[in-house]
MIDRENLO-96115 format. One record per atom (N, C-alpha, C): x, z, y; residue in three letters. Coordinates in steps of 0.2 Angstrom, whole numbers, padded with zeros to 4 digits, always signed. Layout:
<recs>
XZYALA/...
</recs>
This chain:
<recs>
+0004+0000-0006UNK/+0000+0000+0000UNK/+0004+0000+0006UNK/+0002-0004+0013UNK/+0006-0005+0017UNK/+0004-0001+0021UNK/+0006+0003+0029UNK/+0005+0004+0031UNK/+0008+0004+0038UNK/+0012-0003+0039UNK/+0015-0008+0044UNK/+0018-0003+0048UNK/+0022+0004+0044UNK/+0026+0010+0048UNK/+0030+0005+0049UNK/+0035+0001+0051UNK/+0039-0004+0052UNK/+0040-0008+0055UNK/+0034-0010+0056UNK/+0029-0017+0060UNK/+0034-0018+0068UNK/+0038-0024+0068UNK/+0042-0025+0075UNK/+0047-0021+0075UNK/+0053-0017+0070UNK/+0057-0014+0068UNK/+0061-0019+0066UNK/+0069-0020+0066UNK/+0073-0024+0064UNK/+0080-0020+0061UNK/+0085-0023+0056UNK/+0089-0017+0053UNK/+0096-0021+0048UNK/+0099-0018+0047UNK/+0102-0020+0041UNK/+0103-0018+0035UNK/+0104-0021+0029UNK/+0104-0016+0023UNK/+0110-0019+0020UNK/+0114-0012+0018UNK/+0119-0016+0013UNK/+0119-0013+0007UNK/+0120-0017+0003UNK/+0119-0015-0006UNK/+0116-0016-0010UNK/+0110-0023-0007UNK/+0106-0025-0012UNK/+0110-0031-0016UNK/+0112-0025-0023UNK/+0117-0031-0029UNK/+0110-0034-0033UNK/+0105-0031-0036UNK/+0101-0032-0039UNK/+0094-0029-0041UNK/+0088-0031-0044UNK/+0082-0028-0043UNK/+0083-0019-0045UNK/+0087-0016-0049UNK/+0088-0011-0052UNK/+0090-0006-0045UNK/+0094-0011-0041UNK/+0096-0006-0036UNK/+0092-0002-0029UNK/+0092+0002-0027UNK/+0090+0005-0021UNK/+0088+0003-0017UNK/+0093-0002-0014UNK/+0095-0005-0010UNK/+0089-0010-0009UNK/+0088-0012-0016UNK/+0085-0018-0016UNK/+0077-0018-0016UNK/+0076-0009-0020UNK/+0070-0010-0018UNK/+0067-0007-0011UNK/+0072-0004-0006UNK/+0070-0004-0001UNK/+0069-0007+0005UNK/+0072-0014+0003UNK/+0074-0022+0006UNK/+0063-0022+0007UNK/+0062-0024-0001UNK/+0056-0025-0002UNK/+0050-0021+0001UNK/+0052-0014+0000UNK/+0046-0010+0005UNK/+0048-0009+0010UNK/+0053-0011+0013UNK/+0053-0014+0022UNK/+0050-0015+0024UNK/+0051-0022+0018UNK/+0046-0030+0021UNK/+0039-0029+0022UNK/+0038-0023+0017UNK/+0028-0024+0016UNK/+0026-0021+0021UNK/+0031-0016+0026UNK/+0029-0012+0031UNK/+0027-0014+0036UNK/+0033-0020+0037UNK/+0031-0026+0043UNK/+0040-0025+0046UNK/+0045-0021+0040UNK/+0053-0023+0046UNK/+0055-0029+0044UNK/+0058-0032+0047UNK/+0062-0037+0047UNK/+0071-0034+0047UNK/+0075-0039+0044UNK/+0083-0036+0043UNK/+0085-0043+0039UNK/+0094-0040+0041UNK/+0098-0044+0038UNK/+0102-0042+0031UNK/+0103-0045+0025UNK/+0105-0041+0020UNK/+0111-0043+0019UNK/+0116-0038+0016UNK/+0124-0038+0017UNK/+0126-0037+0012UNK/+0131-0038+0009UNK/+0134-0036+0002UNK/+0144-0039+0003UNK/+0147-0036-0001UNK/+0156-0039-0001UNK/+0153-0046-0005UNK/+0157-0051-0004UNK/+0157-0058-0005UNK/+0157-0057-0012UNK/+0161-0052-0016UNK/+0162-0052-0024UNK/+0155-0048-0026UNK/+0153-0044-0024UNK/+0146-0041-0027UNK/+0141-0046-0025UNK/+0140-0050-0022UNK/+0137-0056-0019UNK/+0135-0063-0025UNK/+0143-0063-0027UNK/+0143-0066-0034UNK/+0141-0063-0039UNK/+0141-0059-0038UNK/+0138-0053-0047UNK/+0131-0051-0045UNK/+0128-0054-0040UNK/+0121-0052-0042UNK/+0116-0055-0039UNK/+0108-0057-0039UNK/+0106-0061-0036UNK/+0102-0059-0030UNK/+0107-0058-0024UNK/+0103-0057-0017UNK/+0101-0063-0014UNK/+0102-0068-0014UNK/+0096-0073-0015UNK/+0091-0072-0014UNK/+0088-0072-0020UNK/+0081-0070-0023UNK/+0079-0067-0018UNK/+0083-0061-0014UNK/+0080-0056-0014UNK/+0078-0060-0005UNK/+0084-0061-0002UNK/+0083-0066+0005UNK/+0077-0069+0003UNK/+0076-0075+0001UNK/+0069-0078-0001UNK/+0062-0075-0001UNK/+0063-0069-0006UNK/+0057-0067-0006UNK/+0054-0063+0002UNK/+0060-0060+0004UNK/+0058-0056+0009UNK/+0060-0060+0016UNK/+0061-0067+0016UNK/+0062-0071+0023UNK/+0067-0069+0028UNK/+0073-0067+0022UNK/+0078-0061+0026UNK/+0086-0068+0025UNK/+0089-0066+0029UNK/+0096-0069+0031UNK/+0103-0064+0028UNK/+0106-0069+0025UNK/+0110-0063+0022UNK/+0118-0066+0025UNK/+0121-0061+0027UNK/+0129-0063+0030UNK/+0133-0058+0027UNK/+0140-0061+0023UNK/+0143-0058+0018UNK/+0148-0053+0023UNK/+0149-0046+0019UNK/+0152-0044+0023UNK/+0155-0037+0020UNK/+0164-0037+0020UNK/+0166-0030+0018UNK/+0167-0026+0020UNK/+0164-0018+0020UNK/+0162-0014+0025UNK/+0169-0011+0025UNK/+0172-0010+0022UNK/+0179-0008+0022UNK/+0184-0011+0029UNK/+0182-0016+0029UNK/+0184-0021+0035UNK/+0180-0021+0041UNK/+0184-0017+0047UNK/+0181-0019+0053UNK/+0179-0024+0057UNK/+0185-0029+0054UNK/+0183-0037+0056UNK/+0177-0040+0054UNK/+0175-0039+0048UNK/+0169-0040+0045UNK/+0164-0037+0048UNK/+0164-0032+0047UNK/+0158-0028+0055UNK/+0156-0027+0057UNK/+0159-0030+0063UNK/+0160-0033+0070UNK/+0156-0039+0070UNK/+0157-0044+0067UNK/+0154-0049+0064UNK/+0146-0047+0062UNK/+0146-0043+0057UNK/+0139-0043+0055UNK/+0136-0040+0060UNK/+0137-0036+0064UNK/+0131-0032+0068UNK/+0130-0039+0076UNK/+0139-0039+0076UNK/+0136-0048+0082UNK/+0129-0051+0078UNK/+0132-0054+0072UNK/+0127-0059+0071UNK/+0120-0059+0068UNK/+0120-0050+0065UNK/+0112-0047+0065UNK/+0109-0046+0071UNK/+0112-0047+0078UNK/+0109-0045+0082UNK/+0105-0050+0087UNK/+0110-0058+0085UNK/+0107-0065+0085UNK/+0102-0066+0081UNK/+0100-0066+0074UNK/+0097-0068+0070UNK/+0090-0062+0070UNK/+0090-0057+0072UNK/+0086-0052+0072UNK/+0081-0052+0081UNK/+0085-0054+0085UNK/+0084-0054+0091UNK/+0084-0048+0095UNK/+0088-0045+0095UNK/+0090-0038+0097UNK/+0095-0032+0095UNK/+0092-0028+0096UNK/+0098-0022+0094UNK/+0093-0020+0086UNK/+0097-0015+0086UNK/+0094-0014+0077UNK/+0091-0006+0077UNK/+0086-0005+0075UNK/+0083+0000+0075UNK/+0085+0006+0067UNK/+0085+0001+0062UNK/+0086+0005+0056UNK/+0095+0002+0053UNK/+0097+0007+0048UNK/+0103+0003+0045UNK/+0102+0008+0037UNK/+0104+0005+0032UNK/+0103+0007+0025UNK/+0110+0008+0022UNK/+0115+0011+0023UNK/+0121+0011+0019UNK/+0120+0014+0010UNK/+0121+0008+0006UNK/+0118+0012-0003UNK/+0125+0007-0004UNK/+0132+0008-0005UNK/+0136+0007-0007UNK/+0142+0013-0009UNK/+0143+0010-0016UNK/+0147+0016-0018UNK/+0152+0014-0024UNK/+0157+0014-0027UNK/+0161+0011-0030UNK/+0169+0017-0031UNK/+0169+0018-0039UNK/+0173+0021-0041UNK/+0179+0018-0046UNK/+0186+0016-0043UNK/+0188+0010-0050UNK/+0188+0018-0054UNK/+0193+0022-0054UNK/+0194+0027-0059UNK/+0187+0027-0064UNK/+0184+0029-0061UNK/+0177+0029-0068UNK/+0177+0023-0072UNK/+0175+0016-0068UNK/+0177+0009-0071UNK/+0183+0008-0076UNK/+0188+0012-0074UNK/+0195+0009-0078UNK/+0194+0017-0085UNK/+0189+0021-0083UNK/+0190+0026-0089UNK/+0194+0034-0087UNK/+0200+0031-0080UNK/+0203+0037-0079UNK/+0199+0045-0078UNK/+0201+0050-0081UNK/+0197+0055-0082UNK/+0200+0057-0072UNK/+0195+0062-0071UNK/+0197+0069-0064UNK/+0203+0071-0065UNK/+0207+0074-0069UNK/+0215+0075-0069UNK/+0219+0073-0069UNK/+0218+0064-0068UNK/+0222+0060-0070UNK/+0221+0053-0066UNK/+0220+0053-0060UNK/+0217+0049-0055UNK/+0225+0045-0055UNK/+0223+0036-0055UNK/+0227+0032-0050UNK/+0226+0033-0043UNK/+0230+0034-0039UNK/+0227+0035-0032UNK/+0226+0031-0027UNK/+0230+0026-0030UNK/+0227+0019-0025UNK/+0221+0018-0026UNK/+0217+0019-0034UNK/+0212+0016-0035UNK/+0206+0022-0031UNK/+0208+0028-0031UNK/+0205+0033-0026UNK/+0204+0034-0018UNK/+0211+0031-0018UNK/+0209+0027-0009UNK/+0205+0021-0009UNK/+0205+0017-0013UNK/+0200+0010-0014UNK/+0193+0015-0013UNK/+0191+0019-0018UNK/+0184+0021-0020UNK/+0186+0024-0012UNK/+0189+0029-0010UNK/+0185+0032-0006UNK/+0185+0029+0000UNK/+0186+0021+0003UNK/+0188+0017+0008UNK/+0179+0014+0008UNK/+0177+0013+0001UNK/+0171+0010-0001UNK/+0166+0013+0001UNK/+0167+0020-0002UNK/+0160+0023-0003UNK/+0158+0030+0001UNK/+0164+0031+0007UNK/+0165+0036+0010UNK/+0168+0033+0016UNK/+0173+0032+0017UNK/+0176+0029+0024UNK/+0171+0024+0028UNK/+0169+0017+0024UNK/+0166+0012+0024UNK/+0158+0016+0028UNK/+0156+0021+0028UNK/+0149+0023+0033UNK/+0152+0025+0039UNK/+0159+0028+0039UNK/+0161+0029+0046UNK/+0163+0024+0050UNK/+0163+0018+0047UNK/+0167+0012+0050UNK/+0160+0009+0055UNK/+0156+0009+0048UNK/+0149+0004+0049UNK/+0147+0010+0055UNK/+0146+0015+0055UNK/+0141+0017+0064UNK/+0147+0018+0069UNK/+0153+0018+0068UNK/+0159+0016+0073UNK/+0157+0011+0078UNK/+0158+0005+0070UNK/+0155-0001+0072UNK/+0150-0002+0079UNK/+0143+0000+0075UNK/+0139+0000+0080UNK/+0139+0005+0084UNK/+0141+0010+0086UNK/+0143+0016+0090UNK/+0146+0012+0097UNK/+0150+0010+0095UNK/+0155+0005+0100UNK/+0150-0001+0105UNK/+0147-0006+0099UNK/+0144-0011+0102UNK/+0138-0008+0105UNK/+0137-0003+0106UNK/+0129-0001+0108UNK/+0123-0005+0104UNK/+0123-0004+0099UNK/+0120-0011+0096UNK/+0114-0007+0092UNK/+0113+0001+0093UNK/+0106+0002+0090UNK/+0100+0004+0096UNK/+0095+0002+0095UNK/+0090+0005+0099UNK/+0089+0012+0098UNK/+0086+0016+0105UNK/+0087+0023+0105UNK/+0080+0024+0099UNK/+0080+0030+0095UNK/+0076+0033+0088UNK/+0078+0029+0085UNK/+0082+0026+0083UNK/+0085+0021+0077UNK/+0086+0027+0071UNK/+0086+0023+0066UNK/+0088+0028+0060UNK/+0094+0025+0056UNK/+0100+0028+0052UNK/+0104+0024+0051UNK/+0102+0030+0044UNK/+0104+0028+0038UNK/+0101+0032+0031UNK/+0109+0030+0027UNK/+0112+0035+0023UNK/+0116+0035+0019UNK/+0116+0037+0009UNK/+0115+0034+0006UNK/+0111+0037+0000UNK/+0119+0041-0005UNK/+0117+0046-0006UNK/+0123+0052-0010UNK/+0120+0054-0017UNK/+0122+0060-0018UNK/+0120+0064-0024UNK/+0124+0071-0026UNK/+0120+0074-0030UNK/+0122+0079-0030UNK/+0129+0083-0032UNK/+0133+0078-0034UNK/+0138+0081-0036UNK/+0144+0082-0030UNK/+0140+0081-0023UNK/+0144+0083-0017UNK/+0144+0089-0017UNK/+0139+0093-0020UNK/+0139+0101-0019UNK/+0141+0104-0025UNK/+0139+0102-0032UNK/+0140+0104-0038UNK/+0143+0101-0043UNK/+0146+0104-0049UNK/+0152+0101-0052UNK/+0148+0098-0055UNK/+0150+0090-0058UNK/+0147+0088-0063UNK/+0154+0083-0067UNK/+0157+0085-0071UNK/+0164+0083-0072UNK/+0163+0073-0075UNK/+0158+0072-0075UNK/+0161+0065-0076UNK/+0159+0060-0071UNK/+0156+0065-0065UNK/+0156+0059-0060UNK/+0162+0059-0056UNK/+0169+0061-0058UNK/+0175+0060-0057UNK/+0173+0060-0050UNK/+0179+0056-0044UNK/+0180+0056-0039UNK/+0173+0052-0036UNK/+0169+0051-0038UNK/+0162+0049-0035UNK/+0163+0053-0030UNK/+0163+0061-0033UNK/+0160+0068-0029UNK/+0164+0069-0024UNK/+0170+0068-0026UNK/+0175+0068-0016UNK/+0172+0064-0012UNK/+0168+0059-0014UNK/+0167+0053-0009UNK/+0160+0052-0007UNK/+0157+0057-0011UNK/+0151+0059-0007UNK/+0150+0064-0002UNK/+0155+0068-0005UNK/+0155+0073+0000UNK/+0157+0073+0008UNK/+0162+0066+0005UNK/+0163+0065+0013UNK/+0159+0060+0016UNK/+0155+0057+0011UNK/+0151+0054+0016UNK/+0144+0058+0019UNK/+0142+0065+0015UNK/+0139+0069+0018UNK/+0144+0072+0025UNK/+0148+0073+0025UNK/+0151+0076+0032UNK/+0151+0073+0037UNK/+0154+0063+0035UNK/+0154+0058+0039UNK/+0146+0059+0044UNK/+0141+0060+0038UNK/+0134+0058+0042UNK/+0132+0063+0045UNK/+0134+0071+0046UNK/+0133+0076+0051UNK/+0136+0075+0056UNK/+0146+0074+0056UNK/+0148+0074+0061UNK/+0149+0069+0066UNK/+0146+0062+0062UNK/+0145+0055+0068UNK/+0138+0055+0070UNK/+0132+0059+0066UNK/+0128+0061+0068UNK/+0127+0064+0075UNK/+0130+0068+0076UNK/+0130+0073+0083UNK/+0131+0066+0087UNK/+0136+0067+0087UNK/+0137+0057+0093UNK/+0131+0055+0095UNK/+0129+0051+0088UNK/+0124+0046+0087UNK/+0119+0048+0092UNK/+0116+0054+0090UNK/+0111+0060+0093UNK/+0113+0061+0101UNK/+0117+0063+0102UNK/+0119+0066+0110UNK/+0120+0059+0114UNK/+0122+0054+0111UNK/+0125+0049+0119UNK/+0119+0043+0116UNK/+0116+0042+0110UNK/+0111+0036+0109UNK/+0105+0038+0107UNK/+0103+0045+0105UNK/+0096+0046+0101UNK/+0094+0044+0095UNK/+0100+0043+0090UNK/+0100+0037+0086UNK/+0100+0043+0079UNK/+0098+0044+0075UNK/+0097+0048+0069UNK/+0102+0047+0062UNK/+0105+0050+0059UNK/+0108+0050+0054UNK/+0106+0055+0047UNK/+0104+0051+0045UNK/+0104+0057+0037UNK/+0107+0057+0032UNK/+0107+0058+0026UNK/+0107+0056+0019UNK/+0102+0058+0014UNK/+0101+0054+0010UNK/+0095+0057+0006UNK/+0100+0057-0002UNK/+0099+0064-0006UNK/+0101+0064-0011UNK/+0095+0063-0017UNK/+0099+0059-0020UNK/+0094+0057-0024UNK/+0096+0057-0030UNK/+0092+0058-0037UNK/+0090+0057-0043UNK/+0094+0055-0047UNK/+0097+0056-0052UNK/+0102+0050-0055UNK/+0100+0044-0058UNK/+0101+0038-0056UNK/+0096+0034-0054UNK/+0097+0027-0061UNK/+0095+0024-0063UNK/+0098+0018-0069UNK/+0099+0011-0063UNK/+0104+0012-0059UNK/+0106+0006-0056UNK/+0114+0005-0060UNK/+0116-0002-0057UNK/+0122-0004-0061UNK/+0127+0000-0058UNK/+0127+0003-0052UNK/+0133+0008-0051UNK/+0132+0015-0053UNK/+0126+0018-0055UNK/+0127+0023-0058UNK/+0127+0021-0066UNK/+0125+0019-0069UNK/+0125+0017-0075UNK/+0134+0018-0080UNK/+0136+0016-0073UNK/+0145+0015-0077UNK/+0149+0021-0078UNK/+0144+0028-0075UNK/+0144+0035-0077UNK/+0147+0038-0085UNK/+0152+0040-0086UNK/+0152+0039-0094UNK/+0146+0046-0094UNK/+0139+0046-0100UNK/+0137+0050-0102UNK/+0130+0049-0098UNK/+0128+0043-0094UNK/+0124+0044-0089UNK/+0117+0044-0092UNK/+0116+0040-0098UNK/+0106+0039-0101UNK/+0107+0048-0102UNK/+0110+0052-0106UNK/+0110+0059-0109UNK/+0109+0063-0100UNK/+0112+0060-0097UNK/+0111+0066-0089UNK/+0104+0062-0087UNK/+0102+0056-0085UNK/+0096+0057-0084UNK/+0090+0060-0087UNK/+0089+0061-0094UNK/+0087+0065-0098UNK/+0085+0071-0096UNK/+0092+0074-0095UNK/+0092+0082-0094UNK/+0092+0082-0087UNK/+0092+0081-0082UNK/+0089+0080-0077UNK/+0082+0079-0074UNK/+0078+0075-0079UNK/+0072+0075-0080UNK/+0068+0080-0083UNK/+0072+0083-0087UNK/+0071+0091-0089UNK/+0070+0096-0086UNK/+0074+0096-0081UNK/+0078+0100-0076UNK/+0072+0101-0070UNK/+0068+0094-0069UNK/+0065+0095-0065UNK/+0059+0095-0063UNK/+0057+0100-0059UNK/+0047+0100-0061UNK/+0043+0093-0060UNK/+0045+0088-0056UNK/+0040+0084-0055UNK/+0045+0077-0057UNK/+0048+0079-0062UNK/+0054+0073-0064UNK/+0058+0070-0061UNK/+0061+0064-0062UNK/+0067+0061-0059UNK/+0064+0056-0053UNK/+0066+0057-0046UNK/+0064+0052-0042UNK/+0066+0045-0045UNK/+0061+0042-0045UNK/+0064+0034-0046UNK/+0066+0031-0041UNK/+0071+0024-0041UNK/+0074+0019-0036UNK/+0068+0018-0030UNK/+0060+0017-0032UNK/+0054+0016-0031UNK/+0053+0022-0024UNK/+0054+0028-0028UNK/+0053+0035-0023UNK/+0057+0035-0018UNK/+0064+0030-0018UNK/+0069+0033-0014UNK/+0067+0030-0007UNK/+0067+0022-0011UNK/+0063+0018-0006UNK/+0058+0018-0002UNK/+0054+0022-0005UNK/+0047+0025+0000UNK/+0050+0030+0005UNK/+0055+0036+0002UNK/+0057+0040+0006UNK/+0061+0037+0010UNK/+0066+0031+0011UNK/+0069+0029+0017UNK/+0065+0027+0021UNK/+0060+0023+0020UNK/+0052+0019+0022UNK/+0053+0024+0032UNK/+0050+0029+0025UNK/+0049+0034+0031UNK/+0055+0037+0038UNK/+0060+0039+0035UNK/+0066+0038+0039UNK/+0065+0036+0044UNK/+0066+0029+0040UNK/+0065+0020+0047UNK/+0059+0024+0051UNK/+0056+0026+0051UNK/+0047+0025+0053UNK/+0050+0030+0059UNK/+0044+0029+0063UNK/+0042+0035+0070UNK/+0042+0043+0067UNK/+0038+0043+0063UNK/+0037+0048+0058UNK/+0041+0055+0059UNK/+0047+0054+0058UNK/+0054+0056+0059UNK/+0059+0058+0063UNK/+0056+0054+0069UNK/+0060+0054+0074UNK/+0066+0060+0075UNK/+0063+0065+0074UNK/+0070+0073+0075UNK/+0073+0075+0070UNK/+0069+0071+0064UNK/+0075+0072+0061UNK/+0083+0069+0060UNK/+0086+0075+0060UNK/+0093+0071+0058UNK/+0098+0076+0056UNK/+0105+0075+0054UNK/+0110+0079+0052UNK/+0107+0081+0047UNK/+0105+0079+0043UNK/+0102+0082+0036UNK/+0103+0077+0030UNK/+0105+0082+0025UNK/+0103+0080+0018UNK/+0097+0083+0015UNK/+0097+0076+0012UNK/+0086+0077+0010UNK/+0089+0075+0005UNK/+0084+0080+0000UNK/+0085+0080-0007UNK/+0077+0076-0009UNK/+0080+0071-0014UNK/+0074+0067-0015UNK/+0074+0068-0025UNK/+0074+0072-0029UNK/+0077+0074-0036UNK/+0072+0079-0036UNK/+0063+0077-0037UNK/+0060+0079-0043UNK/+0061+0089-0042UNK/+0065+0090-0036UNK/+0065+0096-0038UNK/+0072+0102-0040UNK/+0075+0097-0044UNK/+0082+0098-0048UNK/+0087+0102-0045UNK/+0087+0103-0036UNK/+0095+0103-0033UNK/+0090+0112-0034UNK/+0087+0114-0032UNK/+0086+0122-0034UNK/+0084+0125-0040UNK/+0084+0120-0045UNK/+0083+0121-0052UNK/+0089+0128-0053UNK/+0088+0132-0058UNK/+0091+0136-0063UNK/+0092+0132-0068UNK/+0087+0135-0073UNK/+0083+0131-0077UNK/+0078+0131-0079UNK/+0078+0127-0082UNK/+0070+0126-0084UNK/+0069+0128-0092UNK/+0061+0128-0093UNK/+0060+0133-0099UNK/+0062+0127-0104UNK/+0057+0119-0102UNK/+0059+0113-0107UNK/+0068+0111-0110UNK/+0075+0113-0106UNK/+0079+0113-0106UNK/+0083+0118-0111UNK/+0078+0124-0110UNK/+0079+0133-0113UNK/+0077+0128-0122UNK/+0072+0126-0120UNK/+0070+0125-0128UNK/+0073+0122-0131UNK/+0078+0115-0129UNK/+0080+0111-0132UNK/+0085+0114-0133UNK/+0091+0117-0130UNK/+0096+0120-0133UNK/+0096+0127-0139UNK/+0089+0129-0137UNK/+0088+0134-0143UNK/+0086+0130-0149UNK/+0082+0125-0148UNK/+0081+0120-0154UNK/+0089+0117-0157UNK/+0094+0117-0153UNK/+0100+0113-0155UNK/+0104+0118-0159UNK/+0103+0123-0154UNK/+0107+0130-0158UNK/+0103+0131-0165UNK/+0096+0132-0166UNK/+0093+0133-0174UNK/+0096+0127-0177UNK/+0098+0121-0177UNK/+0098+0117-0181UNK/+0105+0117-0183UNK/+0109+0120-0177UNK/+0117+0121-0181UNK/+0119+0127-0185UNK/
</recs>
């Protein structure tokens, strides 16, 4: 159901690699809202997935661009702000990339080039992007800019490896550029943390179908879906929200204040009677 919270709102989204992702399905519930935006992706995840489709479907323009790169940046916000006709109201940063998980290496055994890569990707690359636009004046005042995280910025989860350093800092990144954003443009920064999700970048998680499980156990009203997250940035973007900002929102079924839960208590006491 629409309800055209977005209607005359312009923006950008970076990360829509494929239907599975967040990104992609925020692109979509944008559109039915009434915003309009340009969709971005690195030139190689571009390749690996069909954002096509997704341009097509939603009458969107797509300029390739590595957020790691300020030169590229510069460029994308210039030429969203030709092709959009204005300054930008909303921005969706849902990129994240770890090679150590990819290559296997465990947390006590990090390559550390490959951890400057991840955290350059999935952590640096959100302060680049609202620098970016910080510098060009290039958002509308109540703009929203959204970062999407996960729990493991705040608690241990040992196989999300260096993920969790690079969320953390992207949570911090989104406080303290926040303030800025808020005092000299009015412009909002969040993160929403969210669920663990079956997109192709969380997926590469070693252990990850067994933790969505237990995190669906974990949680009274179960696991937010890509679908949920979607709706929750919705709102973000929207009027709605205007004061909100410097906040991590927790969008996880419930989970981030769990103990535990009785279904969780049962199933270990069931594993223990069976051994």
């Amino acid at each position: 159901m629409s309800y055209n919270l977005l209607k005359g709102k312009r923006g950008i989204i970076f990360g829509a690699l494929d239907a599975n992702s967040i990104a992609w399905k925020t692109a979509e519930r944008v559109h039915e809202e009434g915003g309009t935006f340009v969709l971005t992706n690195a030139p190689v995840a571009m390749r690996m997935g069909q954002i096509n489709e997704l341009a097509e479907k939603t009458g969107s323009q797509i300029i390739p661009a590595d957020a790691t790169s300020v030169e590229d940046l510069q460029n994308l916000v210039e030429k969203s702000m030709e092709i959009l006709g204005g300054k930008i109201d909303f921005v969706l940063h849902s990129i994240g990339m770890s090679i150590n998980v990819r290559k296997g290496n465990h947390y006590t055994d990090q390559n550390y080039e490959f951890t400057k890569k991840g955290t350059d990707v999935s952590a640096m690359s959100f302060h680049k992007v609202m620098q970016t636009l910080y510098k060009a004046d290039a958002m509308n005042e109540w703009g929203s800019i959204v970062g999407l995280t996960y729990m493991a910025a705040q608690r241990v989860f040992p196989d999300y490896n260096d993920m969790a350093d690079n969320k953390a800092y992207l949570e911090s990144v989104a406080r303290s550029f926040g303030y800025f954003f808020g005092k000299d443009k009015k412009v909002r920064v969040n993160t929403i943390s969210q669920s663990p999700t079956p997109t192709t970048a969380g997926s590469g998680v070693k252990g990850f179908d067994g933790f969505i499980a237990y995190a669906d156990k974990m949680s009274p009203l179960g696991n937010a879906t890509a679908l949920d997250c979607a709706n929750y940035t919705v709102t973000l973007f929207s009027d709605l929200t205007k004061r909100v900002t410097l906040q991590n929102l927790y969008n996880d079924g419930g989970f981030s204040n769990m103990g535990v839960s009785n279904e969780v208590m049962e199933a270990f006491v069931e594993s223990e009677t069976k051994e």
